[in-house]
N, C-alpha and C positions, 0 to 999 in steps of 0.2 A: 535392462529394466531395473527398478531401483523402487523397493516399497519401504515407505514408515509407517509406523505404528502408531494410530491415535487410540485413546481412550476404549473406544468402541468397534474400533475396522483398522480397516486398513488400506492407507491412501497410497496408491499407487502411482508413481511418477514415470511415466514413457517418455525418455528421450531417444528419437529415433530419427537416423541421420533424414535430412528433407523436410523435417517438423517444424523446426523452427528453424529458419533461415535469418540467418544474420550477417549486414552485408559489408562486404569484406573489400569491399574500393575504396579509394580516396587515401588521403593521408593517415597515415600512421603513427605509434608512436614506440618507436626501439630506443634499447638499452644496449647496453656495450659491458658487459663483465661486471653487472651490477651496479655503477657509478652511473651518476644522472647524467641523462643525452643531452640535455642542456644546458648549458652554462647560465645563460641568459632568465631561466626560471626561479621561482621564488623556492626557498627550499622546505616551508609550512604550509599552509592553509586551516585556515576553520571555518567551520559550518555546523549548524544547529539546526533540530527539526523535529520531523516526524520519526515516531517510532516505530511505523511500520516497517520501514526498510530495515533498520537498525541490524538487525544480526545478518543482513546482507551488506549493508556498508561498512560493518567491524570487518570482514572476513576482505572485501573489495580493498581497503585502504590499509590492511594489514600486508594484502599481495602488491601492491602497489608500490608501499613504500619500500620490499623488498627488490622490486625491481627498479627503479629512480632514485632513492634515498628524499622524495618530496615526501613527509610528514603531513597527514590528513588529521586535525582534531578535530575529531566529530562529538559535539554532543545531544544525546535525543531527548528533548524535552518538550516536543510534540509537536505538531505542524503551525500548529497558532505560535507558538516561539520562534518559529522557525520562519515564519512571515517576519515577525515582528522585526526580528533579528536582521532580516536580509532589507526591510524598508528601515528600517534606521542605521544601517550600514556599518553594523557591529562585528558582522561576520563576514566573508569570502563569499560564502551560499548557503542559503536557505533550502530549505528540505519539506516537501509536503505532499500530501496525498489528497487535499480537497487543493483546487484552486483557487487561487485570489482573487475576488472581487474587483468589477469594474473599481468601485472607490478606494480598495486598499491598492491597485495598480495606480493610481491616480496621485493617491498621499506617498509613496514612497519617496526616496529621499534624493537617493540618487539617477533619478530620470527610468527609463525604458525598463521593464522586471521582463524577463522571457521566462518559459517555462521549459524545461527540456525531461521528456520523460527518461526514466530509467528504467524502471517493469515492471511487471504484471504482479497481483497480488490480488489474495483471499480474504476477504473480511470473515470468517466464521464465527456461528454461534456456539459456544461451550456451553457446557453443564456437567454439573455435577449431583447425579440421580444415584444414592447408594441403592443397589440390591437390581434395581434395573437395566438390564444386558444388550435387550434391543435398541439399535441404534434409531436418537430419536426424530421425527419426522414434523418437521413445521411449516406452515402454509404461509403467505402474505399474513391473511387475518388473524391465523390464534401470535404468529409473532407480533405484529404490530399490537394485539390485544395484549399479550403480557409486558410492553413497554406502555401501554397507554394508562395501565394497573386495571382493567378490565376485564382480563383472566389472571387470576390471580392463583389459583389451584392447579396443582400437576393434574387432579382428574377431573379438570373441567371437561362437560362432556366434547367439547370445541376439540381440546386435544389429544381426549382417548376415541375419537375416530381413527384418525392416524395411527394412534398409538395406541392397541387395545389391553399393553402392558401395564398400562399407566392408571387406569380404571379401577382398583385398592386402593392406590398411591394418592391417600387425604392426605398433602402437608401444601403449605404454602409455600410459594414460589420467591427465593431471594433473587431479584434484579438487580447484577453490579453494570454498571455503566461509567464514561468515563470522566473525570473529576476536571481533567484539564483541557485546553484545546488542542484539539485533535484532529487531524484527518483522518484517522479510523473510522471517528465518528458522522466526520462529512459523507466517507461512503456509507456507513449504515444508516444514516437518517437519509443520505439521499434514498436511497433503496425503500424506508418507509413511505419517504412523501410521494413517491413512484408506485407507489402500491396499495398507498391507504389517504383516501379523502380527507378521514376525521387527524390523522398524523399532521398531514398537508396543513389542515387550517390550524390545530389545538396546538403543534410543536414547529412542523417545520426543519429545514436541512441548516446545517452549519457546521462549522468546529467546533462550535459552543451551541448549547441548545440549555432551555429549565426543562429539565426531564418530570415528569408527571411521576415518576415511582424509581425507587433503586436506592442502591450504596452508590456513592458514586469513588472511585479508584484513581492511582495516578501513571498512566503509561497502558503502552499493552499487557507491559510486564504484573503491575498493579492490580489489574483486570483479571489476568490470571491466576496470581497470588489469590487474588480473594475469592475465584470461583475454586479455586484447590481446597480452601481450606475453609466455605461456606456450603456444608452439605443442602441438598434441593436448590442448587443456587442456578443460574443462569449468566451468560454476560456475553461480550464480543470482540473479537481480537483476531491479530495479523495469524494466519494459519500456523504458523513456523513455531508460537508461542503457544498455542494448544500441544503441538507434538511434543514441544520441548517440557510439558507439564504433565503429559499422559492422560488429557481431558478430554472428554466426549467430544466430537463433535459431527452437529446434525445436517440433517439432510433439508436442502431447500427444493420447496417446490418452484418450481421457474415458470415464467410466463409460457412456455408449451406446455404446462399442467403435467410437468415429468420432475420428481425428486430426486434434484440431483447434488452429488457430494463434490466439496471444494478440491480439486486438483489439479494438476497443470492445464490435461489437455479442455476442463471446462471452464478453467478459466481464460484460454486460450481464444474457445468459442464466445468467448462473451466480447472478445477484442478484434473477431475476423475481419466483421463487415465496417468496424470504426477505422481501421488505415486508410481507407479509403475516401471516408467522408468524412474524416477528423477535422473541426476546425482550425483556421491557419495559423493560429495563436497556443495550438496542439493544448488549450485544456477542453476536455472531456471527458463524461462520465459513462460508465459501461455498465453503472444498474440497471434490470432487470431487462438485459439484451433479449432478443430472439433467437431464437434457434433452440432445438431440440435438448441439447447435450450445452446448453451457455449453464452456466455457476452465475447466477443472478446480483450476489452481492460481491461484486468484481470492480478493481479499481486500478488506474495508473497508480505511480507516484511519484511528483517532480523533482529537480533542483532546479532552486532558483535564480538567478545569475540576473547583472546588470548588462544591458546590450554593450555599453562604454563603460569601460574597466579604468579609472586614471592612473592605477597602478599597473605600471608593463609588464615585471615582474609574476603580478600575482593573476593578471589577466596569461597568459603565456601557461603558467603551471595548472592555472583551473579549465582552460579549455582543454589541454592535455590528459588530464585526469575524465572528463568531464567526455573525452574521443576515447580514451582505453576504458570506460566505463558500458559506453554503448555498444563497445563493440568486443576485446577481447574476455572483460566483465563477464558479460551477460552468460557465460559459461559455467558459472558458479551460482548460476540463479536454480537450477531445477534440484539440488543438492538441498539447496536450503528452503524449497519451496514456495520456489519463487518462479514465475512463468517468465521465460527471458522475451522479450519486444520483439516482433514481428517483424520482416522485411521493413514495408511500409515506412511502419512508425519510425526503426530505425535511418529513413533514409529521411526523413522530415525531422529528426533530433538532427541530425549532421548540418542542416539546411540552418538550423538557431545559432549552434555552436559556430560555426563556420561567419556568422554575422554578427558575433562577438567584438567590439572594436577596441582599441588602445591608443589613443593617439588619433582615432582618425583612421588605424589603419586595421588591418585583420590581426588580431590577436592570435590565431592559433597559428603554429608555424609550421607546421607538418613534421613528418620524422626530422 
């Protein structure tokens, strides 16, 4: 068992053998005394994206490159670049945590976009409440109210039911939000417009949205820079980025009417019953799931790849990377607070990968 420490508690991460199953058939990819298995592979890559993964893909392509000597340059400059990047075919792969649009699959440049997830992750709410200890509790309505700029008071009476600490606490409420396009942002507005009618019609889900109130920031990173150092502030970001700031972070109430805290295994729950019924195209959203113990504001996060790769090369090294990602990877996800992919999922990522083409023919070449 393996706990970190946020702000206000403490997020307990269980990894325990049988939990998460990750599936271990098909081809592989080995190394031989650290020198790359393949000759035939490209020995770079780049890809641009989301920041949610980011401190899981520095650590992923850091271990990587020690075992292969294939060089991954990654840069996170948010999911919307991270589309842009991979439909105008500037990059290797694209990186995101909302999925691309019927139209933006349509306008890309280089034919067929697949989506291949990589894993699980938390959208969580921070703040920054000096002098207040209890950890703080928010519903559908009073969050969606303090993005709408509708509760605008820590002791709106909305929010000191939950929180009967909060009820002295007259200061205004700073709302940082995010400046760029984002798939952080895709899951937490998807999450509003899933739980709030007035969000649904006035704002709406995307990468990009006009936010109705806030500073707006750039990265997850940004986000949390600003709620550190904006006392009574609020804002939302990839879990890993709150711990790594020492910043509160609150408890969602979830569609079972149960408050619950962002960590592996509820994020896990919020992913159970979607293996199963995932669409075949595996994008999918996992806000505000069922179940008891689901983590409501819960999200994939993809890379993007072209089905036909013209380069053999760099098709060969990224399905590669792209098969040690799902599979011997995903080992390094609960460390950094990241839920690693499910049986299921993973067996329908290997199904995209594997239909990667070069020439006409299979691109990835097993060990």
């Amino acid at each position: 068992m393996k706990a970190l420490r946020t702000g206000q508690g403490i997020v307990v991460l269980l990894v325990l053998s049988g939990v998460f199953l990750l599936a271990g058939c098909g081809p592989s990819v080995t190394t031989s005394s650290g020198e790359p298995s393949r000759p035939d592979e490209a020995k770079t890559l780049t890809g641009a994206g989301a920041t949610f993964p980011a401190v899981l893909y520095t650590k992923w392509f850091s271990e990587y490159e020690k075992q292969t000597k294939v060089q991954v340059n990654y840069q996170a400059i948010g999911s919307g670049g991270g589309i842009k990047s991979i439909s105008d075919q500037t990059v290797d792969f694209g990186a995101s945590d909302g999925p691309m649009t019927d139209e933006q699959l349509k306008a890309a440049k280089g034919g067929e976009i697949l989506h291949i997830p990589m894993a699980l992750g938390a959208v969580v709410v921070t703040y920054n409440i000096p002098g207040v200890t209890d950890v703080l509790k928010l519903t559908p309505e009073t969050l969606s109210g303090i993005y709408l700029g509708e509760v605008t008071k820590w002791n709106d009476p909305k929010l000191v039911a939950d929180n009967p600490s909060l009820a002295k606490f007259d200061k205004d409420i700073v709302v940082v939000h995010r400046s760029d396009g984002s798939g952080t942002s895709y899951i937490f507005t998807d999450y509003l417009s899933s739980v709030s009618a007035a969000w649904k019609q006035k704002v709406g889900l995307g990468t990009s949205v006009n936010w109705p109130v806030g500073l707006g920031a750039k990265g997850n990173e940004g986000v949390s820079g600003e709620v550190k150092q904006n006392p009574n502030s609020i804002g939302y970001v990839e879990l890993i980025y709150a711990l790594q700031n020492k910043l509160g972070v609150s408890l969602i109430k979830n569609k079972a009417g149960n408050f619950v805290e962002p960590k592996i295994e509820t994020v896990t729950a919020a992913a159970a019953a979607v293996a199963d019924t995932i669409a075949p195209d595996l994008r999918a959203s996992l806000v505000n799931a069922a179940g008891a113990n689901a983590y409501p504001i819960s999200g994939l996060t993809w890379q993007l790849a072209y089905r036909e790769m013209p380069d053999k090369a760099k098709a060969v090294a990224l399905t590669r990377l792209m098969w040690w990602e799902i599979h011997e990877g995903q080992k390094y996800c609960a460390d950094l607070a990241y839920a690693p992919l499910p049986e299921g999922i993973v067996k329908k990522a290997e199904e995209k990968i594997l239909s990667i083409t070069t020439g006409g023919q299979q691109a990835f070449p097993g060990s």
